[in-house]
Wavefront OBJ file of the C-alpha trace (Angstrom):
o trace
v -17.320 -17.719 6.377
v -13.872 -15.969 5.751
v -12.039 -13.876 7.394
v -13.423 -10.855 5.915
v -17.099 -12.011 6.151
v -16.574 -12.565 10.055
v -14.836 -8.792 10.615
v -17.825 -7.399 9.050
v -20.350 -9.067 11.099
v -18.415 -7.773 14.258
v -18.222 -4.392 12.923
v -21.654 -4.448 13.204
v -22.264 -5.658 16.291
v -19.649 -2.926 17.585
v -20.891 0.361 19.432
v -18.418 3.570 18.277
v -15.493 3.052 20.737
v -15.200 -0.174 19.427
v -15.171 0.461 15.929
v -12.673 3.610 16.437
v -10.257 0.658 18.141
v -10.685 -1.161 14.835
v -9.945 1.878 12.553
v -6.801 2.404 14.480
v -5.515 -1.077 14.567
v -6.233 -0.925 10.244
v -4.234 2.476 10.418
v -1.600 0.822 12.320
v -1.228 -2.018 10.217
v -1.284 -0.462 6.614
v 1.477 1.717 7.868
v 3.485 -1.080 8.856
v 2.751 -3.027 5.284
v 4.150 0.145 4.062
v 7.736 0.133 5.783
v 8.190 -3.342 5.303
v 7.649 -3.187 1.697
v 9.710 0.222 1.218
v 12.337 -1.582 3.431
v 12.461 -4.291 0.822
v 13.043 -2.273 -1.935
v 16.279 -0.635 -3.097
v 16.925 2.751 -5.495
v 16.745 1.127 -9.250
v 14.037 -2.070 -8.606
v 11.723 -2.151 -11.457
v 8.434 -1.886 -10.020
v 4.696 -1.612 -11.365
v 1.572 -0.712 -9.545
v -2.113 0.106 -10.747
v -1.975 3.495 -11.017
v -5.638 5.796 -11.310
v -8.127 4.899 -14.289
v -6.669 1.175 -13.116
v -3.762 1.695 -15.807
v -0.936 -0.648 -15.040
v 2.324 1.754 -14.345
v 5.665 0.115 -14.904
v 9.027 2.149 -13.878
v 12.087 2.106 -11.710
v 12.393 3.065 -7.931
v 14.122 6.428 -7.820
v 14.043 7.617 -4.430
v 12.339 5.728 -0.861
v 10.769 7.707 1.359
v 9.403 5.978 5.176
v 6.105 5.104 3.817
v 5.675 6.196 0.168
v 8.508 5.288 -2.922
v 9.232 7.736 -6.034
v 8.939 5.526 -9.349
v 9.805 6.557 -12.907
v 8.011 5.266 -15.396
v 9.477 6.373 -18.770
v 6.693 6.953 -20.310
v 4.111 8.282 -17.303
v 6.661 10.604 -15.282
v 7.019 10.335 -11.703
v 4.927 9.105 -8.763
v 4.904 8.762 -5.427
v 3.302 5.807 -4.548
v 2.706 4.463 -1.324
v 4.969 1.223 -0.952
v 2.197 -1.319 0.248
v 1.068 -0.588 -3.591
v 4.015 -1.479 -5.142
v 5.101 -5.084 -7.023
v 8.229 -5.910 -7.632
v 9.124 -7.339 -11.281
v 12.036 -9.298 -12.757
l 1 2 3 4 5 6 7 8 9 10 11 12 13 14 15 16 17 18 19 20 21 22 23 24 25 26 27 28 29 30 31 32 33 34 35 36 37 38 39 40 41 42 43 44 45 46 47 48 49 50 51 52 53 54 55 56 57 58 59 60 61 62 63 64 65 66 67 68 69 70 71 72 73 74 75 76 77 78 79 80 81 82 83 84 85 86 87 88 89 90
């Protein structure tokens, strides 16, 4: 079983205090997934991210914000993207 498979199964066993602990700690984490990523970036990275209707979005970092990132993609405009979703490219 993975590590996924045996977080479920505990969610389940889990009465709601429990499980509000668990949504907190996930809060907690994504946020700091988010800094370290927007911390790794610098204004003019080319970046690319799946963007909604899973279209791939390829542009370059414009502006970073504490959690989210401003790309411009030529040819889709501007987004602000939240930097755990972003990939750096060559």
């Amino acid at each position: 079983m993975n590590n996924v498979q045996t977080a479920i199964t505990a969610i389940r066993n889990m009465n709601n205090d429990e499980i509000n602990q668990v949504v907190e700690a996930i809060k907690l984490q994504r946020t700091f997934n988010a800094r370290q990523t927007a911390r790794s970036l610098t204004v003019g990275d080319a970046v690319e991210f799946t963007g909604r209707g899973g279209r791939t979005v390829v542009g370059t970092v414009e502006k970073i914000n504490r959690k989210t990132v401003i790309v411009n993609s030529p040819s889709q405009g501007k987004w602000k993207v939240t930097a755990s979703m972003l990939k750096q490219i060559a």
